[in-house]
C-alpha positions as CSV (number, residue, x, y, z in Angstrom):
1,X,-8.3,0.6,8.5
2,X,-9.2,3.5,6.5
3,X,-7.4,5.6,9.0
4,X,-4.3,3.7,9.4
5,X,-2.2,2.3,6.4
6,X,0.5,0.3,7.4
7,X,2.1,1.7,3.9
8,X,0.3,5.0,2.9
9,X,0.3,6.3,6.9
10,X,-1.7,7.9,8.8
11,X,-4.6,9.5,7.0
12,X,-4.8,13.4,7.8
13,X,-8.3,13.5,7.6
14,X,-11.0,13.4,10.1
15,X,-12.9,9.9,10.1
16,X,-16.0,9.0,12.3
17,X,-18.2,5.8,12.4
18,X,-21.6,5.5,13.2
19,X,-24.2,2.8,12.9
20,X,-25.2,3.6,9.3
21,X,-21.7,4.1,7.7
22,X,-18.6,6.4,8.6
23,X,-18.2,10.3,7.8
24,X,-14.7,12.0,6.4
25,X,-14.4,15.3,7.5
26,X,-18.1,15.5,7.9
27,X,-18.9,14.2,4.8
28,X,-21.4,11.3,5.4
29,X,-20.9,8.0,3.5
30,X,-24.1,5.6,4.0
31,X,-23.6,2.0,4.2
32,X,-25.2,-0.7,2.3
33,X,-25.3,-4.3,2.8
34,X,-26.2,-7.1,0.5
35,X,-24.6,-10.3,-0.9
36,X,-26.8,-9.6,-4.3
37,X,-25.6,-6.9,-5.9
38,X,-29.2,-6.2,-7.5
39,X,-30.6,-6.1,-3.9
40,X,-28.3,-2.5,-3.2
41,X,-30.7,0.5,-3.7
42,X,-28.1,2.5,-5.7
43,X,-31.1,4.3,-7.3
44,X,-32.7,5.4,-4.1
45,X,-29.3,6.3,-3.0
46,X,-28.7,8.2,-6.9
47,X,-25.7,6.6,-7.3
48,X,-24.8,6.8,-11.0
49,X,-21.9,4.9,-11.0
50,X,-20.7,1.6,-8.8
51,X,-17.8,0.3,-8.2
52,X,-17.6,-3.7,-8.1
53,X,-14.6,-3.9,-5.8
54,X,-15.3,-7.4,-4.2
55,X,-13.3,-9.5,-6.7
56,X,-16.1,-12.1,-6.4
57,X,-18.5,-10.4,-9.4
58,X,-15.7,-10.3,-12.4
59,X,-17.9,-11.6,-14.8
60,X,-20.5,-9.1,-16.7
61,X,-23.7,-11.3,-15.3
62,X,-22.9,-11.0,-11.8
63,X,-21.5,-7.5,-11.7
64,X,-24.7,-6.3,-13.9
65,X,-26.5,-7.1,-10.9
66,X,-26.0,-3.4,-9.9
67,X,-27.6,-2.0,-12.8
68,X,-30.8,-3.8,-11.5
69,X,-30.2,-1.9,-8.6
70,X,-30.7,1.1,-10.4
71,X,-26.7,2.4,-11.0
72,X,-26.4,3.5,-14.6
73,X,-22.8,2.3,-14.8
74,X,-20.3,-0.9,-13.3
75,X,-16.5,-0.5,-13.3
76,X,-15.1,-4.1,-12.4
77,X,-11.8,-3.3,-10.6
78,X,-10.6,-6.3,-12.0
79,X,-10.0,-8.1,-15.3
80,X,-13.3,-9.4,-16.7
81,X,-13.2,-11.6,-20.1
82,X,-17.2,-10.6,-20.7
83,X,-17.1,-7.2,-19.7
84,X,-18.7,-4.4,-22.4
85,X,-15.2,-3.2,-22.7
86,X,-12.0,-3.1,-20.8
87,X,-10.5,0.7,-20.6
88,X,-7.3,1.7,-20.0
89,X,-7.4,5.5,-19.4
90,X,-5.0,6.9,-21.9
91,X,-4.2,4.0,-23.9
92,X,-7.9,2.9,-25.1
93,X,-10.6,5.1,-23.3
94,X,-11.6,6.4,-26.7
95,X,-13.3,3.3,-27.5
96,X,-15.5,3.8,-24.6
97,X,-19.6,4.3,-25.8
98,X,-21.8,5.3,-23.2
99,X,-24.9,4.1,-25.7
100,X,-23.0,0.1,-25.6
101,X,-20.7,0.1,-22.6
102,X,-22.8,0.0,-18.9
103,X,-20.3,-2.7,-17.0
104,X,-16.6,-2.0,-18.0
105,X,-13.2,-3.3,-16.6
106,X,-10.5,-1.5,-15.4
107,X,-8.2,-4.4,-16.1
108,X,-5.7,-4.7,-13.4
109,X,-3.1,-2.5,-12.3
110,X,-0.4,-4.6,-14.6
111,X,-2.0,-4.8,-17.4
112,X,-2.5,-0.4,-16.9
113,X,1.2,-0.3,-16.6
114,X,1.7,-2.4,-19.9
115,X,-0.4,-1.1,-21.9
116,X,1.4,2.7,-22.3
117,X,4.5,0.6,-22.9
118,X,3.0,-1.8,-25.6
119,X,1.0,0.9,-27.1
120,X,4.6,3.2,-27.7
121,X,5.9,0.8,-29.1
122,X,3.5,-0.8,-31.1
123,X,2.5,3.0,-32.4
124,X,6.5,4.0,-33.2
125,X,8.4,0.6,-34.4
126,X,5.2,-2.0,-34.4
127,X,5.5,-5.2,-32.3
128,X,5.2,-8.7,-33.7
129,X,5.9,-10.5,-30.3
130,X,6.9,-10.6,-26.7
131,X,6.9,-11.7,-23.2
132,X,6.5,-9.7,-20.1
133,X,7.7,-10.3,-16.7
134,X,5.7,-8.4,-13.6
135,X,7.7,-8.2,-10.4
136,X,4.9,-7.8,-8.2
137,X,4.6,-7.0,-4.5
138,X,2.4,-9.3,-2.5
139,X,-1.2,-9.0,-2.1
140,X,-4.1,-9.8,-0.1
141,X,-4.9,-13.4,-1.6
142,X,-1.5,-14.7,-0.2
143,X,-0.6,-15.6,3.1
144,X,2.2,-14.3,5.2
145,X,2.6,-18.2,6.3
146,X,2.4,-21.5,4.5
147,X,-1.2,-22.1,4.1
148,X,-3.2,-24.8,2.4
149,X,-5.9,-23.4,0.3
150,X,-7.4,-22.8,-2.9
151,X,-6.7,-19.7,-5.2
152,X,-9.7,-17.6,-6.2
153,X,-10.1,-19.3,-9.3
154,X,-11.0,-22.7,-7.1
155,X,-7.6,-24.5,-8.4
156,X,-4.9,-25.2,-6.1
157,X,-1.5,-23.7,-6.6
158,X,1.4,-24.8,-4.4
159,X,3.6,-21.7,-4.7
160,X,0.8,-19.2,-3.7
161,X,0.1,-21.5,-0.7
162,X,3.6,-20.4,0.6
163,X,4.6,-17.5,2.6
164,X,4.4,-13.9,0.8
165,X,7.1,-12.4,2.8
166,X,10.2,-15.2,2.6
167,X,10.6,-16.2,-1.3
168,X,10.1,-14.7,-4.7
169,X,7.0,-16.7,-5.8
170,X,6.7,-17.3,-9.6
171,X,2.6,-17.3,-10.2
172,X,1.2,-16.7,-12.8
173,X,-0.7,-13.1,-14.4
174,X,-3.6,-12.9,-17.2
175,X,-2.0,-8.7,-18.1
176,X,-0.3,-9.9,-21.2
177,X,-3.0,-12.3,-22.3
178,X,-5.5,-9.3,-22.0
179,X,-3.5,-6.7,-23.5
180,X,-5.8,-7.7,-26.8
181,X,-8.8,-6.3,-25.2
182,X,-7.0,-3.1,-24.7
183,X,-5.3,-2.9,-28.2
184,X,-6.6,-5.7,-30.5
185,X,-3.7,-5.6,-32.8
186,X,-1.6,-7.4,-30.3
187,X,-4.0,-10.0,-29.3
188,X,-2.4,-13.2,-29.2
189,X,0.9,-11.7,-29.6
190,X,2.1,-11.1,-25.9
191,X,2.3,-13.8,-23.1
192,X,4.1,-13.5,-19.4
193,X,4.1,-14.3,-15.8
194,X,4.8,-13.1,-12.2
195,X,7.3,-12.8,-9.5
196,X,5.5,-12.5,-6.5
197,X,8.7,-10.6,-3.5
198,X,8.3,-9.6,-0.4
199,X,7.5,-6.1,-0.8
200,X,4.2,-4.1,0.6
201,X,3.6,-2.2,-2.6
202,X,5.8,-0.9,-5.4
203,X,6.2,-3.1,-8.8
204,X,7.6,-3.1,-12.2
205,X,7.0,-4.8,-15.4
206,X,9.9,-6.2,-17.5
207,X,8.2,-6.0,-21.4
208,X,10.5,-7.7,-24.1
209,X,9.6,-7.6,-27.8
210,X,10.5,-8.2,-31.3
211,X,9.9,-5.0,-32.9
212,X,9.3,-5.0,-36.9
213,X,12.2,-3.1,-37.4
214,X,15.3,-2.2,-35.2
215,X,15.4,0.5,-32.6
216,X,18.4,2.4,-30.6
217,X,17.9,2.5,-26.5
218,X,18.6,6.5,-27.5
219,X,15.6,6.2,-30.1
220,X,13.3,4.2,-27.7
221,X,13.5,6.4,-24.9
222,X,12.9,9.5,-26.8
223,X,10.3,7.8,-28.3
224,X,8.8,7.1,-24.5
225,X,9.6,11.0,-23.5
226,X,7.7,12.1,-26.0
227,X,4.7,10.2,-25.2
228,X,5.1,11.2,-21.6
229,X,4.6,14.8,-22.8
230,X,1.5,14.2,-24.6
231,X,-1.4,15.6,-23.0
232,X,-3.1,11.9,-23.7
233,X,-0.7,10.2,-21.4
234,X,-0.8,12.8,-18.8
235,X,-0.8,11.2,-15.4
236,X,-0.7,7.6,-16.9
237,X,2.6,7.5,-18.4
238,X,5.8,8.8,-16.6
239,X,9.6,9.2,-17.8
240,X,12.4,8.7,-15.6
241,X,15.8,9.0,-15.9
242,X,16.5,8.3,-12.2
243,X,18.1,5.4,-11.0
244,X,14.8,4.8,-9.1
245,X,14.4,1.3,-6.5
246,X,10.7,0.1,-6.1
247,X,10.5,2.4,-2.7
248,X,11.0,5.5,-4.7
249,X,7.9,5.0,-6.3
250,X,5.3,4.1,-3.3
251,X,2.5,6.9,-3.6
252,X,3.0,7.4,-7.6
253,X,-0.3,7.9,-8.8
254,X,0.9,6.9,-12.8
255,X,0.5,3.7,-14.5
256,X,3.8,3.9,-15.5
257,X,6.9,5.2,-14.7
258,X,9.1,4.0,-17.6
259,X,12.5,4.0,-16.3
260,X,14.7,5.0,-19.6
261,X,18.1,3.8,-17.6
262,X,17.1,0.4,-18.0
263,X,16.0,0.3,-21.2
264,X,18.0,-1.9,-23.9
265,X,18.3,-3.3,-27.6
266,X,19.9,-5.8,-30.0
267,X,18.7,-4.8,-33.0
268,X,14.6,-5.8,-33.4
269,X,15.2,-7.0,-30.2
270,X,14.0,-4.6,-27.1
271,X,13.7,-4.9,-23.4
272,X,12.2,-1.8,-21.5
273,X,10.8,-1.2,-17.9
274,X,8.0,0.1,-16.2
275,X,7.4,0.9,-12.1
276,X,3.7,1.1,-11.1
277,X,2.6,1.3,-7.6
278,X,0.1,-1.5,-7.7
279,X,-1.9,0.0,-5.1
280,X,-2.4,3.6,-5.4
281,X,-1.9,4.2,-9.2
282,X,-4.8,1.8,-10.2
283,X,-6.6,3.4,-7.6
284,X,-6.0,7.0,-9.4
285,X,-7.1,5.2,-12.5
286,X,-10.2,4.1,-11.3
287,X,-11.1,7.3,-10.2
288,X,-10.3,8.9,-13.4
289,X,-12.3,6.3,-15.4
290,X,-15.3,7.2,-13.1
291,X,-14.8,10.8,-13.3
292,X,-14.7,9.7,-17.3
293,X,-17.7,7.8,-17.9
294,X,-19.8,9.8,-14.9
């Protein structure tokens, strides 16, 4: 699977398996197997920092396991409510403390692509309130037919039981909710949900808001361009004036591609949009947070 992507392609490099793991252009990558994350030898290994990828260990207890296993640092690639602190990278990564902070959440690949657009606006007009809408392609934990089964969270949920590929499936999303663990000034302020469609990959988040005082769709979007030029937002935040679908923006590696032709106002009132590839940007980000806290 590594090699072949039925949406990224065929990947150019040169992969081999063997018994103890798999090589990429001759660069050997051991494998390790244990359903106790404090049974993994990362120290023997001198792993520094782990990546909790399984979606089963979201909360800090279980994914600490991996410190017993002698990593020095856990990124949860998911959201975690008990997690040392939930990053961001170019919205909040500057409340990151390596002395405090040894398991920390990514958040989730939504909540990355809101948070440039909250934190804009919050920063330039201020935001009392809002709602947020995430068209979202369909993922793993949905089935391409009807199925009867559970969610992740153990509660049954009649739309996610139907097929990913024939409807748009409202579900629900926790981004907006955890946008306070980003930037704390807006907790409780923001609430939203999901359209689950039929595509691969490729997503956008619909943010409205009542700002504290009234804004232009001229004065937003420069607002948004110059935050894209800021050296802080490089690579997380993107501006776009093209008429861009969600295909155009498979293989972005931004959070957010703010798309200034959508973006409207009535006076405190403000709608504005943001595509995020919901695979490979997060996974840029969660690079870039290792390469951060490494």
């Amino acid at each position: 699977m590594l090699k072949h992507d039925s949406v990224g392609g065929m990947l150019g490099n040169d992969v081999a398996v063997s018994s103890n793991g798999f090589s990429i252009d001759g660069r050997n990558i051991k494998k390790l197997e244990s359903k106790n994350p404090a049974d993994v030898p990362w120290g023997d290994e001198g792993v520094d920092v782990v990546i909790e990828s399984t979606g089963v260990f979201t909360a800090r207890d279980g994914a600490a396991g991996h410190l017993a296993g002698g990593a020095k640092r856990v990124i949860i690639s998911a959201p975690s409510n008990d997690a040392d602190v939930t990053i961001c990278m170019g919205v909040n990564d500057g409340d990151y403390d390596a002395a405090l902070h040894t398991v920390i959440s990514n958040a989730s690949c939504t909540t990355n692509c809101l948070a440039p657009l909250a934190k804009v606006l919050d920063d330039t007009y201020g935001i009392e309130k809002g709602f947020m809408t995430t068209v979202h392609a369909y993922t793993s934990d949905q089935s391409l037919q009807d199925l009867a089964a559970t969610s992740r969270s153990g509660k049954p949920d009649l739309r996610r039981m139907r097929a990913a590929a024939l409807s748009i499936i409202p579900s629900s999303t926790g981004a907006a909710r955890a946008i306070g663990l980003v930037l704390p000034q807006l907790k409780g302020r923001l609430d939203g949900m999901a359209l689950r469609v039929p595509t691969p990959t490729g997503s956008i988040t619909d943010l409205t808001v009542e700002l504290r005082k009234g804004a232009s769709p001229e004065e937003i979007n420069a607002a948004f361009a110059a935050a894209a030029a800021n050296p802080a937002f490089r690579g997380v935040l993107q501006y776009s004036e093209e008429p861009l679908v969600s295909a155009d923006i498979v293989g972005n590696a931004s959070s957010c591609i703010f798309s200034a032709v959508d973006t409207s106002a009535n006076g405190n009132l403000v709608k504005v949009l943001g595509w995020y590839d919901n695979e490979w940007g997060y996974s840029n980000r969660l690079v870039d947070l290792v390469r951060f806290i490494g």
